[in-house]
C-alpha positions as protocol buffer text, in pm:
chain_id: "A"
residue {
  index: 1
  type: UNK
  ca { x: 4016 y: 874 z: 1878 }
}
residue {
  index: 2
  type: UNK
  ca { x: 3679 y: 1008 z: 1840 }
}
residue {
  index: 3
  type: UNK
  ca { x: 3436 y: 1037 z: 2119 }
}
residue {
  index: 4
  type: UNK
  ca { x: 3096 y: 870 z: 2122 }
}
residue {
  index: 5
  type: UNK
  ca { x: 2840 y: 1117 z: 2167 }
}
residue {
  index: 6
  type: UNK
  ca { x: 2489 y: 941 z: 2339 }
}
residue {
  index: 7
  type: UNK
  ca { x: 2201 y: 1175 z: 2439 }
}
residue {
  index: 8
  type: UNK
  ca { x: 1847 y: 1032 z: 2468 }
}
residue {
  index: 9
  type: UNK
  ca { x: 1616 y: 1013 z: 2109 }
}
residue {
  index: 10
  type: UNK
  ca { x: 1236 y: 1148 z: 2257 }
}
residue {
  index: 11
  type: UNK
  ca { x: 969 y: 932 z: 2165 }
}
residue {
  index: 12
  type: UNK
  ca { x: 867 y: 1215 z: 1853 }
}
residue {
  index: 13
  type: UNK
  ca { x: 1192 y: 1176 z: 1688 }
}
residue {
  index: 14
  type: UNK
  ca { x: 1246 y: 830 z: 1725 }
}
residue {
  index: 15
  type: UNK
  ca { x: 885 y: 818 z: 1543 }
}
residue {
  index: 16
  type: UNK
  ca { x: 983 y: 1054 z: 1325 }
}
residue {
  index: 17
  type: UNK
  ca { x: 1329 y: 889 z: 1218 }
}
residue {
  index: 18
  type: UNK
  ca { x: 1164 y: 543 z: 1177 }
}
residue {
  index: 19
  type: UNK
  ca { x: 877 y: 667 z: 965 }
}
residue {
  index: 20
  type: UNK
  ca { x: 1088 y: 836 z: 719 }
}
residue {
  index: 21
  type: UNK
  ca { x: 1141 y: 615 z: 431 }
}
residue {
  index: 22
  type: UNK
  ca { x: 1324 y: 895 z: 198 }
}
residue {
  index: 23
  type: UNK
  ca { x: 1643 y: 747 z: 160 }
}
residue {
  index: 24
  type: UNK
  ca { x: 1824 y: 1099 z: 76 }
}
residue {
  index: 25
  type: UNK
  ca { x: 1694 y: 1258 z: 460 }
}
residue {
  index: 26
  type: UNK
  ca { x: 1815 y: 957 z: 667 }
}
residue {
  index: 27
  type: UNK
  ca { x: 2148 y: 943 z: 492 }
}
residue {
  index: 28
  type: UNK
  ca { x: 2177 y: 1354 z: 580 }
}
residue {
  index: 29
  type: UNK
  ca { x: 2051 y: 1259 z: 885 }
}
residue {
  index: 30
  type: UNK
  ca { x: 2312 y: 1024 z: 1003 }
}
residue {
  index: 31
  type: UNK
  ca { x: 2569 y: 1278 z: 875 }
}
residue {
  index: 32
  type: UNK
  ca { x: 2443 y: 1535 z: 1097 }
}
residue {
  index: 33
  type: UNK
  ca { x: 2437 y: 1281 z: 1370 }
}
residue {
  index: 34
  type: UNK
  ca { x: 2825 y: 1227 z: 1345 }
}
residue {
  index: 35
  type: UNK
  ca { x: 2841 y: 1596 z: 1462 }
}
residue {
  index: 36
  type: UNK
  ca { x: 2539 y: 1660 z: 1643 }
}
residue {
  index: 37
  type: UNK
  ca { x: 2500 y: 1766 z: 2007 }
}
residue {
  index: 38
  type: UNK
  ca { x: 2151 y: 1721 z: 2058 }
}
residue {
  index: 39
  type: UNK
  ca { x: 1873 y: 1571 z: 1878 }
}
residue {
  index: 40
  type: UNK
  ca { x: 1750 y: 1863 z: 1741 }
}
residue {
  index: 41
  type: UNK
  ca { x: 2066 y: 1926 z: 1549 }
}
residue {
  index: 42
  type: UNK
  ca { x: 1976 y: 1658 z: 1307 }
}
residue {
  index: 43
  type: UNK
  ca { x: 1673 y: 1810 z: 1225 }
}
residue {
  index: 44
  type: UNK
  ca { x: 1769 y: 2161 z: 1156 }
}
């Protein structure tokens, strides 16, 4: 079983991530965020 990985979205990202309306980046970006360790992982 998978473990759920929770770390805290700063108030830039979260802007950033809800602003985006490119459909393409958020999908990549929820891909990344199966993986990711840290915020900035999903952004690199």
């Amino acid at each position: 079983m998978a473990d759920l990985r929770v770390f805290e979205v700063p108030k830039d990202a979260r802007a950033r991530i809800c602003a985006w309306t490119d459909l393409r980046q958020l999908d990549t970006w929820l891909d990344r965020a199966v993986i990711a360790t840290s915020i900035a992982d999903l952004f690199d």
